[in-house]
NULOLO-955864 format. One record per residue (C-alpha): residue number from 1; x negated, y, z negated. Coordinates in nm, 4 decimals. Each point is the difference from the previous one (the first is absolute). Example, Ala and Ser with C-alpha at 12.3 -4.5 7.8 and 13.67 -1.06 7.14 Angstrom:
REM residues 2
{pt 1 {-1.2300 -0.4500 -0.7800}}
{pt 2 {-0.1370 0.3440 0.0660}}
END
This chain:
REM residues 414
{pt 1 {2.6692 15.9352 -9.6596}}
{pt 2 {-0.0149 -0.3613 0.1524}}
{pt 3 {-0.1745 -0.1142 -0.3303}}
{pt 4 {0.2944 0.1531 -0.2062}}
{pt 5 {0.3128 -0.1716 0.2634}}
{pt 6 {-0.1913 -0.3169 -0.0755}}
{pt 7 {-0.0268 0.0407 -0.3574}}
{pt 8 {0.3960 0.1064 0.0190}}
{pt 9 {0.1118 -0.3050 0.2201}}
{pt 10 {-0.1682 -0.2457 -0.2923}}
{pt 11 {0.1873 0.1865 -0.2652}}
{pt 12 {0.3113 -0.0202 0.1504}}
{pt 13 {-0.0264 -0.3388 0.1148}}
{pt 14 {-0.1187 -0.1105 -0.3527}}
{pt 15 {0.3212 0.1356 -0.1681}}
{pt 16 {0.2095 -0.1879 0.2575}}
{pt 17 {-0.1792 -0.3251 -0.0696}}
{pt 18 {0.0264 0.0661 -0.4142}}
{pt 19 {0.3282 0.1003 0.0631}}
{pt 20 {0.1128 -0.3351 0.1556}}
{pt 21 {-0.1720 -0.1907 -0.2830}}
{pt 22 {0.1283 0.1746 -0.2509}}
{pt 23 {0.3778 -0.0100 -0.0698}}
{pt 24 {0.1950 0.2821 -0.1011}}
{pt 25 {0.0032 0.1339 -0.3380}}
{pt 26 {0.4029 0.0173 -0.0010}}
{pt 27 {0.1419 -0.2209 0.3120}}
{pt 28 {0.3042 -0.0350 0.0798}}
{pt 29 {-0.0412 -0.3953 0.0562}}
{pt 30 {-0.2526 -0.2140 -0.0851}}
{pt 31 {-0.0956 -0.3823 0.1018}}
{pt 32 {-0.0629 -0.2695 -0.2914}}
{pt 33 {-0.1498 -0.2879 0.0803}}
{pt 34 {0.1399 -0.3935 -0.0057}}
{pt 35 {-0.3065 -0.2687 0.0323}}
{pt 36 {0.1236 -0.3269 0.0119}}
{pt 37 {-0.1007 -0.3574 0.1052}}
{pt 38 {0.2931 -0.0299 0.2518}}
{pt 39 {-0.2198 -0.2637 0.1965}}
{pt 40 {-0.1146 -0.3271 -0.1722}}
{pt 41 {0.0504 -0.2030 -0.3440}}
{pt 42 {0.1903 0.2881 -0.1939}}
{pt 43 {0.2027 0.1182 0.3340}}
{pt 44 {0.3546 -0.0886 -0.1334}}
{pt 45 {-0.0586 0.1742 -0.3524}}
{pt 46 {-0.2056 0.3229 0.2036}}
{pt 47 {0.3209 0.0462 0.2205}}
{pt 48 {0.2056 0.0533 -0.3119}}
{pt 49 {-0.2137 0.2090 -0.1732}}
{pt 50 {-0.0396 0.2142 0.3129}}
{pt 51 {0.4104 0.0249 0.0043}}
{pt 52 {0.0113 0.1058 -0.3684}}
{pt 53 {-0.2642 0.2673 0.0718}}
{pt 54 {0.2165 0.1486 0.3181}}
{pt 55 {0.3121 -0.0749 -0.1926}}
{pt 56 {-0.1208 0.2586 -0.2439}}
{pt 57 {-0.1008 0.2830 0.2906}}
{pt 58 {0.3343 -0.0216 0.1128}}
{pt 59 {0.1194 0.1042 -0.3222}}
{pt 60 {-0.2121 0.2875 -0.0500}}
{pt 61 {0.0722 0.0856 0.3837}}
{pt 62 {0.3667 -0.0379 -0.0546}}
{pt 63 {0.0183 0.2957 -0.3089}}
{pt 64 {-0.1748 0.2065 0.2412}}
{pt 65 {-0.3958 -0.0736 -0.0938}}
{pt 66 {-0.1821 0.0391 -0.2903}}
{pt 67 {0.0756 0.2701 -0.2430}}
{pt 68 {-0.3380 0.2507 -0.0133}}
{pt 69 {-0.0487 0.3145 -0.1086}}
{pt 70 {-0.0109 0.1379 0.3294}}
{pt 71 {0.2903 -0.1342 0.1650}}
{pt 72 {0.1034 -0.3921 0.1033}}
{pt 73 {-0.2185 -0.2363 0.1792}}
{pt 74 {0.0906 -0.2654 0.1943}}
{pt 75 {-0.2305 -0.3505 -0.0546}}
{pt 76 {-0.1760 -0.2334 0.3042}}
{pt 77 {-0.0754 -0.3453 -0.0792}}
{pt 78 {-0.3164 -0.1379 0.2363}}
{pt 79 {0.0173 -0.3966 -0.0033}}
{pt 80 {-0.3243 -0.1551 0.0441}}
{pt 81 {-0.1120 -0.3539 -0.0539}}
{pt 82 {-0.2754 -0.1010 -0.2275}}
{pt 83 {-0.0123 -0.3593 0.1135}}
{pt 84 {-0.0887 -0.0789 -0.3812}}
{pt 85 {-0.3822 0.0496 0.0812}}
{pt 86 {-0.2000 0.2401 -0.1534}}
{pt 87 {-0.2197 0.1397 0.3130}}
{pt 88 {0.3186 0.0286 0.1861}}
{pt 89 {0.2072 0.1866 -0.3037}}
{pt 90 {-0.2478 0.2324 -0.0517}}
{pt 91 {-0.0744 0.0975 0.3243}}
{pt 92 {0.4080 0.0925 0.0309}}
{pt 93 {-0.0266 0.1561 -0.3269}}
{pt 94 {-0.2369 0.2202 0.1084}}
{pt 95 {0.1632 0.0768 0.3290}}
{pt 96 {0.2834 0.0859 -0.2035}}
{pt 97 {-0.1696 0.2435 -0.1852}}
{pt 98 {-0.1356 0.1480 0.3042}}
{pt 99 {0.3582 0.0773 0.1414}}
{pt 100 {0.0682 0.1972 -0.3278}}
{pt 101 {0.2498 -0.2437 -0.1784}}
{pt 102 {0.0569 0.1331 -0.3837}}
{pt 103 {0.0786 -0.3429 -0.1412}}
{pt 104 {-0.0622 -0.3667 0.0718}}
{pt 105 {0.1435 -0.2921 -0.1306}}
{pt 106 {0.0448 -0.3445 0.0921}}
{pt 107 {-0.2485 -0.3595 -0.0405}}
{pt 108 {0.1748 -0.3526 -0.0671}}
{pt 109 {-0.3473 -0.1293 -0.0228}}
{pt 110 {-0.1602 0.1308 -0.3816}}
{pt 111 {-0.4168 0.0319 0.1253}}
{pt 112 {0.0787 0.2557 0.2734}}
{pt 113 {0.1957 0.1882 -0.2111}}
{pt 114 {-0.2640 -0.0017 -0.2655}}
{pt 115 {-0.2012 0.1300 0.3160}}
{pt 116 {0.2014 0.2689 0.0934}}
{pt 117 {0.0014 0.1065 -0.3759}}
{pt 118 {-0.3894 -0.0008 0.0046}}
{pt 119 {0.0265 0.2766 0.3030}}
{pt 120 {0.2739 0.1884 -0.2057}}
{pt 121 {-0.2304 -0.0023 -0.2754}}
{pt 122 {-0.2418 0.1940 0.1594}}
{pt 123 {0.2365 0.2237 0.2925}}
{pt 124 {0.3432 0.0562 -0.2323}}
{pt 125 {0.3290 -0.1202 0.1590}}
{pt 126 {0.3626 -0.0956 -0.1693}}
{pt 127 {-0.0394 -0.3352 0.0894}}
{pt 128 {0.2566 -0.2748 -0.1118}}
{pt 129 {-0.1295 -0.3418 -0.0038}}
{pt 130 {0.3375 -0.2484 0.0842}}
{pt 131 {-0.1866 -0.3226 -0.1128}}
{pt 132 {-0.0256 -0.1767 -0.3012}}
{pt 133 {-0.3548 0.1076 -0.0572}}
{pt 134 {-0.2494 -0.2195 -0.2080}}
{pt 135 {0.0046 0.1226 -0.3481}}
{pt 136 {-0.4010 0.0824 0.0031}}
{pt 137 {0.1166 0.2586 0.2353}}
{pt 138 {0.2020 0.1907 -0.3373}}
{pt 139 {-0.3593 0.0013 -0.2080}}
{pt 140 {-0.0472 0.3527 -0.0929}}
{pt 141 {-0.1954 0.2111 0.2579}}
{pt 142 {0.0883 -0.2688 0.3093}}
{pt 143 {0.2850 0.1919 0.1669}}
{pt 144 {0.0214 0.3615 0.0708}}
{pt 145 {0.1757 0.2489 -0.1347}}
{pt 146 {0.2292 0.0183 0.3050}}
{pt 147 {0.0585 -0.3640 0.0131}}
{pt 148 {0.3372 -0.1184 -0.1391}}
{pt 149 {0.1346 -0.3763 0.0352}}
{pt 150 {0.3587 -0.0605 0.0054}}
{pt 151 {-0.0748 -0.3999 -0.0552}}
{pt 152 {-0.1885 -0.1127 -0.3252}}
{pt 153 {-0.3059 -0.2680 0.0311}}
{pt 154 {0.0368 -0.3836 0.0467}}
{pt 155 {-0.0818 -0.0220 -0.4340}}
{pt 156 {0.3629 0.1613 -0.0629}}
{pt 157 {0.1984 -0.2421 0.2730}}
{pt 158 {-0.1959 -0.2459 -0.2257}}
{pt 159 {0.1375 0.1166 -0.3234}}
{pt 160 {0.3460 0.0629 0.1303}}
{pt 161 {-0.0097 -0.3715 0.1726}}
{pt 162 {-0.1398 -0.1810 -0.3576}}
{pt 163 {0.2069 0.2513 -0.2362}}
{pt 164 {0.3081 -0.1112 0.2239}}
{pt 165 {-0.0575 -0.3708 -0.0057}}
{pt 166 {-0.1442 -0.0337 -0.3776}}
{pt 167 {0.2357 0.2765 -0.1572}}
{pt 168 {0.3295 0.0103 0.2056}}
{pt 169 {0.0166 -0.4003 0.1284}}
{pt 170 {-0.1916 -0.1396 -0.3039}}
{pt 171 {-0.2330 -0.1665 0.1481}}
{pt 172 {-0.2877 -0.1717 -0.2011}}
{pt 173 {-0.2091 -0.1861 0.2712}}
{pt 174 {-0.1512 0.1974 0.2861}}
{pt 175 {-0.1797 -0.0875 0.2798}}
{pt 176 {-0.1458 0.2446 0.1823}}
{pt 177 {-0.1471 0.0413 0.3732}}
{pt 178 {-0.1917 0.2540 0.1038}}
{pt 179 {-0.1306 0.1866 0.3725}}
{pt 180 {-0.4158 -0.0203 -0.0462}}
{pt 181 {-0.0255 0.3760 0.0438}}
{pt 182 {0.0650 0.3245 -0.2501}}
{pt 183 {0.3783 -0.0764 0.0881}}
{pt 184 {0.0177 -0.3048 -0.1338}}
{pt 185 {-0.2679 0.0290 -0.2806}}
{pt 186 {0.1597 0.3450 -0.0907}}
{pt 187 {0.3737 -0.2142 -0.0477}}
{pt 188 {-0.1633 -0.2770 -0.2235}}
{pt 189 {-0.0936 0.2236 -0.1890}}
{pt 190 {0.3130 0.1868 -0.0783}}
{pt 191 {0.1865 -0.3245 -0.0247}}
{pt 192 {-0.2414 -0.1509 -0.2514}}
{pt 193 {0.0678 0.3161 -0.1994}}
{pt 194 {0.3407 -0.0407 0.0183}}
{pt 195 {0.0109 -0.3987 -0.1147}}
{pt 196 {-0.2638 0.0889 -0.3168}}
{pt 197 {0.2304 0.2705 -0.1101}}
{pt 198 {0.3256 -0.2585 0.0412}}
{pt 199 {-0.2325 -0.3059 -0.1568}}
{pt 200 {0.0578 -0.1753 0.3157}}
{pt 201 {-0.2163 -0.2158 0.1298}}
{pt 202 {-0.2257 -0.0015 0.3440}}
{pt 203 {-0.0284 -0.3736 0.0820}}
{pt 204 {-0.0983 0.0155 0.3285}}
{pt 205 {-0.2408 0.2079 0.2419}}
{pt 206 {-0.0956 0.0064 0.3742}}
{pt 207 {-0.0814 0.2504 0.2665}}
{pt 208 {0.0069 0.0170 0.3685}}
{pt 209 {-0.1165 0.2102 0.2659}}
{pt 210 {0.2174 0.2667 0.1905}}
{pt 211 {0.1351 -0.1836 0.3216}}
{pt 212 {0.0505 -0.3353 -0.1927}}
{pt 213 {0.2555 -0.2153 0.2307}}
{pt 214 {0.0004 -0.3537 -0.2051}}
{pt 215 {0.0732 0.0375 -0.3849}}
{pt 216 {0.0120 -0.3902 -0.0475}}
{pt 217 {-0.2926 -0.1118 -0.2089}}
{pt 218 {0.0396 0.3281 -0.2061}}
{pt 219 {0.3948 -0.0721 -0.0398}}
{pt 220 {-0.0933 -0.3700 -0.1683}}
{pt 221 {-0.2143 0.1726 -0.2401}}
{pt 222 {0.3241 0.2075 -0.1040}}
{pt 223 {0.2385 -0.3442 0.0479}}
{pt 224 {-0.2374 -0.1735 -0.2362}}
{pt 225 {-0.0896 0.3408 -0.3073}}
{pt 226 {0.4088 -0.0436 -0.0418}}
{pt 227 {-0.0064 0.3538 -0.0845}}
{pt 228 {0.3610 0.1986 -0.0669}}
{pt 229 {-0.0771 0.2249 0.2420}}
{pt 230 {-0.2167 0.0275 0.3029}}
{pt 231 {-0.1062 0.3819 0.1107}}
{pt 232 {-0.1371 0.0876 0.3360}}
{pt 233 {-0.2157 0.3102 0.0874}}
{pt 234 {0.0754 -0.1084 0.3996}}
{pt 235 {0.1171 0.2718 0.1789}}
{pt 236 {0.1564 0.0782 0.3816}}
{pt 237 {-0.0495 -0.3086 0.2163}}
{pt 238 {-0.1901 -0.2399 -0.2684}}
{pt 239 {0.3154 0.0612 -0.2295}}
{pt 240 {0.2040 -0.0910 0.2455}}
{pt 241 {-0.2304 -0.3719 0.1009}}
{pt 242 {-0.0102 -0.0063 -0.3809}}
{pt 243 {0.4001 0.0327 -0.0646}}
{pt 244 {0.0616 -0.2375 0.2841}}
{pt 245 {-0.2245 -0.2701 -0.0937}}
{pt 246 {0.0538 0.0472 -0.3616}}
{pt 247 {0.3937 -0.1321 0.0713}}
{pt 248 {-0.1094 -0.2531 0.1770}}
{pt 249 {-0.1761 -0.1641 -0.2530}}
{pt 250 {0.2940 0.0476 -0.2114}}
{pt 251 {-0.2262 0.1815 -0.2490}}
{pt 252 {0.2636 0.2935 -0.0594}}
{pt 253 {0.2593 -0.3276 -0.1642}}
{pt 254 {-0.3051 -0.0205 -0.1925}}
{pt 255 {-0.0267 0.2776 -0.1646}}
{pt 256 {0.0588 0.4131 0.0693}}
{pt 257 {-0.1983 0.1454 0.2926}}
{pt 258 {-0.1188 0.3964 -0.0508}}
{pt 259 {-0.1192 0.1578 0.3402}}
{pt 260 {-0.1905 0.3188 -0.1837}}
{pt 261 {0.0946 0.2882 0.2265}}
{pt 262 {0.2045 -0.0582 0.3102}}
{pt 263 {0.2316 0.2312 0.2613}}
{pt 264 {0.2629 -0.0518 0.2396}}
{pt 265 {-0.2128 -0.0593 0.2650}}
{pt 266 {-0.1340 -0.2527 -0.1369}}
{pt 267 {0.3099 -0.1869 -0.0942}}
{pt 268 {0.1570 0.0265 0.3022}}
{pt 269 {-0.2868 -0.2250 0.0858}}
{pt 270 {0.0760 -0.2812 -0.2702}}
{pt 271 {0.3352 -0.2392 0.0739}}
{pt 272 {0.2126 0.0408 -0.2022}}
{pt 273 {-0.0253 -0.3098 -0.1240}}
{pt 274 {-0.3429 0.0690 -0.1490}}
{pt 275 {0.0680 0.2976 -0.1001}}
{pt 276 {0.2739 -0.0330 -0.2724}}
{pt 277 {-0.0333 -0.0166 -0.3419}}
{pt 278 {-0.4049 0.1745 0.0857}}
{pt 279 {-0.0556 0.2490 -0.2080}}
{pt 280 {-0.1426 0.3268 0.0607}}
{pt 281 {-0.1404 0.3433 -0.1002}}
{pt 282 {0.1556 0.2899 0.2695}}
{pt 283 {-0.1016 0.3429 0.0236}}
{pt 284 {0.3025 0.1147 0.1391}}
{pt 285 {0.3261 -0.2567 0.0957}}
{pt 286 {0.3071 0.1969 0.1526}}
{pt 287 {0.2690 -0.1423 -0.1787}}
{pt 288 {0.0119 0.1120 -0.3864}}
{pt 289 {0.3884 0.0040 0.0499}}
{pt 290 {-0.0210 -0.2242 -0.3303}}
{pt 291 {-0.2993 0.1586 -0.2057}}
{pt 292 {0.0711 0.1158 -0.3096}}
{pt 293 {-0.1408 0.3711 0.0321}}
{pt 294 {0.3077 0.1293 0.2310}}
{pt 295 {-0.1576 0.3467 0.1122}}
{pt 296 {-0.2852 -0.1564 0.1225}}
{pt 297 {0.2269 -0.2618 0.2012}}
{pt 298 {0.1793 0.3284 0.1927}}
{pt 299 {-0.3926 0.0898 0.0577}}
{pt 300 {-0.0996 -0.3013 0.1467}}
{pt 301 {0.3365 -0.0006 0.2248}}
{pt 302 {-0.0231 0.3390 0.1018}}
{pt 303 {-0.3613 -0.1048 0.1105}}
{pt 304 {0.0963 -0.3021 0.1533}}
{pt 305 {0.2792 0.2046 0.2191}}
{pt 306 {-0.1887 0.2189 0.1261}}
{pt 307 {-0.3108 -0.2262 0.1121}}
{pt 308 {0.2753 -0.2203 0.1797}}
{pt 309 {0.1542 0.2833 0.1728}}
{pt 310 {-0.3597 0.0304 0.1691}}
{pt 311 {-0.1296 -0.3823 0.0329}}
{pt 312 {0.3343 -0.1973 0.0079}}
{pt 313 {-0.1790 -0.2175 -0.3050}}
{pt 314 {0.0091 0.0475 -0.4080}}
{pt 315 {-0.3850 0.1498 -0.0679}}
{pt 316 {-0.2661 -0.2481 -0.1582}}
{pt 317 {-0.1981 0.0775 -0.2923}}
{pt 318 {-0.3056 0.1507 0.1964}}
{pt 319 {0.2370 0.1963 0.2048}}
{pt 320 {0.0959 0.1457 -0.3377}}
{pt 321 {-0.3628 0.0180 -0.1236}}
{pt 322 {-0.0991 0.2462 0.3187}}
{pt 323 {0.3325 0.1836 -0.0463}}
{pt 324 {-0.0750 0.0624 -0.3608}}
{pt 325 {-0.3758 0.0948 0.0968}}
{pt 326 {0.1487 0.2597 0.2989}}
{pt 327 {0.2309 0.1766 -0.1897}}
{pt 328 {-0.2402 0.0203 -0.3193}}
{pt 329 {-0.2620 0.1652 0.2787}}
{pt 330 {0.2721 0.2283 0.1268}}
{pt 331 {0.0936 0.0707 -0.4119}}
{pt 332 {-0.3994 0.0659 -0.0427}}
{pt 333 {0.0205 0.2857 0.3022}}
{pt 334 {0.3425 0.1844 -0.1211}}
{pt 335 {-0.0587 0.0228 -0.3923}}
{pt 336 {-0.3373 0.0996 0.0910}}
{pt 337 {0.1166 0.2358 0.2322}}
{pt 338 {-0.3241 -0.0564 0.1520}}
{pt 339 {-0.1674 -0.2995 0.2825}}
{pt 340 {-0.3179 -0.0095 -0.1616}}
{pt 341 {-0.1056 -0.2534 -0.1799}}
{pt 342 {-0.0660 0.1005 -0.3467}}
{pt 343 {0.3364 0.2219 0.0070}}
{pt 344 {0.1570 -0.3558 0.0810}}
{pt 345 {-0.1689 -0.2036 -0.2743}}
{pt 346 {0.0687 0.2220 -0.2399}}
{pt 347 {0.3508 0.0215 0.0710}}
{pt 348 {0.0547 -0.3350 -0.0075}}
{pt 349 {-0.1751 -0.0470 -0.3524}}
{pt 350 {0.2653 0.2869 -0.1491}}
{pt 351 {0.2768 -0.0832 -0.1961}}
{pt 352 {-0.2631 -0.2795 -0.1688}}
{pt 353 {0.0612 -0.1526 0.3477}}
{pt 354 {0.3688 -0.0927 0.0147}}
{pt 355 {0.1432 -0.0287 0.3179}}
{pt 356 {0.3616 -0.1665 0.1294}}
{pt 357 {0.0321 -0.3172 0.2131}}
{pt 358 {0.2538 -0.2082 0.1981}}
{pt 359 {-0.0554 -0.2477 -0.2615}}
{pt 360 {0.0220 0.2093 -0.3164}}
{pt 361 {-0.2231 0.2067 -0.2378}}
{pt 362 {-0.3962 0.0055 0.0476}}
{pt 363 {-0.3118 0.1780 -0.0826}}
{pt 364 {-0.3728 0.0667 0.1661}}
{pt 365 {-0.2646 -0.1408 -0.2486}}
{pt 366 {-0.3234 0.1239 -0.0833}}
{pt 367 {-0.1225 -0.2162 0.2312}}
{pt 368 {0.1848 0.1217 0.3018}}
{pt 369 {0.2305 -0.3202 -0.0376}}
{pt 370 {0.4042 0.0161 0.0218}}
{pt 371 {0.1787 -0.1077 -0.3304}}
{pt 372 {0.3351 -0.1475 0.0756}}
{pt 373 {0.2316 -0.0939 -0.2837}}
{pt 374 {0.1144 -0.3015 0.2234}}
{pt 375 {-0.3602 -0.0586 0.1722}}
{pt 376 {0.1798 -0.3251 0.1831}}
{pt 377 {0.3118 -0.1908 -0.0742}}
{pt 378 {0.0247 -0.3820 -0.0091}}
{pt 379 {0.1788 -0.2044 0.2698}}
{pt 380 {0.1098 -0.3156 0.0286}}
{pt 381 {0.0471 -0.1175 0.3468}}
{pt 382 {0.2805 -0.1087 0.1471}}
{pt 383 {0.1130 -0.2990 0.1970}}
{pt 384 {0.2035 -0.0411 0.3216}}
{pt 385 {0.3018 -0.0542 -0.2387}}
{pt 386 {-0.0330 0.3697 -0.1089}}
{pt 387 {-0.1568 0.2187 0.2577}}
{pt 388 {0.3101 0.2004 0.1305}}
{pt 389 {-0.1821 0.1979 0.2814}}
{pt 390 {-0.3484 -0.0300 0.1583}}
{pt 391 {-0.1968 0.1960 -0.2268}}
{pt 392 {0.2331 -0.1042 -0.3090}}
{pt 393 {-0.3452 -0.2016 -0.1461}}
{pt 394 {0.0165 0.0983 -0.3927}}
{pt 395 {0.1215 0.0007 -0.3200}}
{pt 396 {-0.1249 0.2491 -0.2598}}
{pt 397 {-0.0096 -0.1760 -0.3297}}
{pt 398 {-0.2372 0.2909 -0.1733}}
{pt 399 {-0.3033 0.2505 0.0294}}
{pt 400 {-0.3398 0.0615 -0.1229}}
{pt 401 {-0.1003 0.3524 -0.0448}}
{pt 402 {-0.1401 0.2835 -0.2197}}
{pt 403 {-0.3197 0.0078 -0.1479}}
{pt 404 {-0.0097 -0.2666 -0.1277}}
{pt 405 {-0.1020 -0.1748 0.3012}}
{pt 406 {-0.2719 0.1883 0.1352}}
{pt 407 {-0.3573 -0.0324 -0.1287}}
{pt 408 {-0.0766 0.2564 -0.2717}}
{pt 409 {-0.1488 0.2932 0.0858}}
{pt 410 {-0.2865 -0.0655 -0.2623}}
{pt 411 {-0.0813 -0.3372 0.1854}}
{pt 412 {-0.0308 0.2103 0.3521}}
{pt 413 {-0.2385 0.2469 -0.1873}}
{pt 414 {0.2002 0.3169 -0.1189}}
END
């Protein structure tokens, strides 16, 4: 009898403990997880991503939930910081996990997202990478099946950024400056591409380490290659050292000055001296009250609205790249009518991938890689002259987008 209340008590007490690991088959809320750097180099960018994530739980919260087949359910967001290292994002990721999240997104810094994807790989998650993510990461068999990123890799801003200045200025001349890491390399690249296909010429090279605080010497190599145009792969603070000492050289009355990929943030950072007349690929600017494609101007306002109603400030472009990664997570769970993973992926991949966004028409690839048919639109900064308000930073002259300017599937290994 004793033997058999013992053998009872370790039943019952193991159902209790799978119980709590395991989360229910049809809840009626569930918790998603948001893993960001909000701590460190990428802090400023992190804190807007995490806002465009919670931005798009309140609208799923505010229609009542998520729409499942048995009834609504209502989405958590857990915040956690990865600190942009790998020992300490994967440690979180896994704690995550433990507490029975259903989704994860989030990572400013590319390696610990191609991490986290690893770990997906092998345990299946929705996961939504909110990075621009090295474009080795897109080879065929290198991200799971229930990986999906909302941003394209550093080879496309590269495209868009030598397509824009060879194609749309007319420039002939190019010098180039790259980051010495996959960021950088991954640009040059796509910008070289860009300048063959336009017969434009690369007259200049250099690279420089992330962290780079004095551009002089490499700024007289570009003063003295006289090139048309001078393109910078320099991103978050070394864009903004970059900007500021390029105008004080007097190098952009010299000739035009192309910061590769840049966001508000970032700007805000630049005078405004420095910054006009730089030129720019955007994910996502706020005002399109000019572009040409009207119903994708009332998108980006109604977007715009609604993140100011919450943070009292128009949202950046990585705001926009986690809101467009939450809701596409949220999409996954409802047209599969299901949480799990495979349900999700295959969802998404339906409808030969189409999906809406704030900033018009795009598609999931093959390679789990969002198609937009404006990928980023082309500013021209503005000077003190112009700005009207405090955020009031651009002008969109154009856009880059389609496919076009993503590396061809064949070249990735489909």
């Amino acid at each position: 009898m004793r033997k058999a209340l013992v053998l009872l008590s370790i039943f019952v007490l193991s159902v209790v403990c799978f119980s709590d690991a395991t989360p229910a088959a049809n809840p009626d809320k569930i918790k998603v997880g948001i893993l960001l750097p909000l701590t460190g180099t990428f802090a400023a960018v992190a804190e807007t991503q995490r806002d465009g994530a919670l931005l798009a739980i309140d609208v799923i919260n505010k229609r009542g939930g998520l729409n499942m087949p048995w009834g609504k359910v209502t989405v958590e967001g857990v915040v956690a910081d990865d600190e942009a290292k790998q020992d300490v994002g994967v440690r979180r990721y896994r704690y995550m996990v433990s507490e029975g999240v259903r989704g994860v997104g989030g990572q400013t810094w590319a390696p610990l997202a191609y991490a986290l994807n690893a770990m997906v790989q092998k345990e299946p998650m929705p996961y939504f990478p909110v990075c621009v993510m090295a474009k080795e990461a897109f080879l065929k068999g290198k991200l799971a099946d229930s990986t999906f990123a909302t941003a394209y890799s550093p080879w496309t801003v590269g495209y868009m950024a030598g397509s824009a200045a060879t194609k749309t200025l007319g420039k002939k001349r190019v010098f180039f400056l790259a980051r010495a890491d996959s960021w950088g390399w991954d640009i040059r690249d796509g910008v070289y591409t860009a300048a063959k296909e336009q017969g434009a010429e690369i007259v200049g090279y250099d690279e420089v380490s992330l962290g780079t605080s004095d551009f002089t010497t490499v700024l007289q190599k570009v003063r003295a290659a006289k090139p048309d145009v001078f393109i910078a792969a320099q991103f978050a603070g070394d864009a903004v050292a970059l900007l500021k000492q390029v105008h004080q050289m007097g190098l952009n009355k010299e000739m035009t000055i192309f910061n590769a990929f840049i966001t508000n943030v970032v700007a805000k950072g630049i005078p405004p001296a420095a910054l006009e007349g730089v030129y720019a690929m955007h994910y996502f600017y706020y005002d399109l009250s000019e572009f040409e494609d009207k119903e994708v101007a009332k998108s980006a306002k109604e977007f715009t609205e609604l993140y100011e109603a919450k943070y009292k400030t128009p949202p950046d472009a990585y705001a926009t790249i986690a809101y467009t990664a939450y809701m596409e997570m949220f999409r996954g769970f409802e047209a599969g009518k299901s949480l799990e993973p495979k349900a999700v992926s295959a969802a998404l991949m339906a409808n030969r991938g189409a999906f809406p966004s704030v900033k018009g028409p795009a598609r999931w690839r093959e390679d789990h890689a969002a198609v937009y048919k404006y990928a980023a639109f082309l500013v021209k900064g503005k000077g003190a002259s112009e700005q009207k308000g405090a955020w009031d930073l651009f002008k969109v002259v154009g856009y880059q987008g389609g496919d076009s300017v993503m590396p061809t599937l064949q070249s990735l290994g489909y």
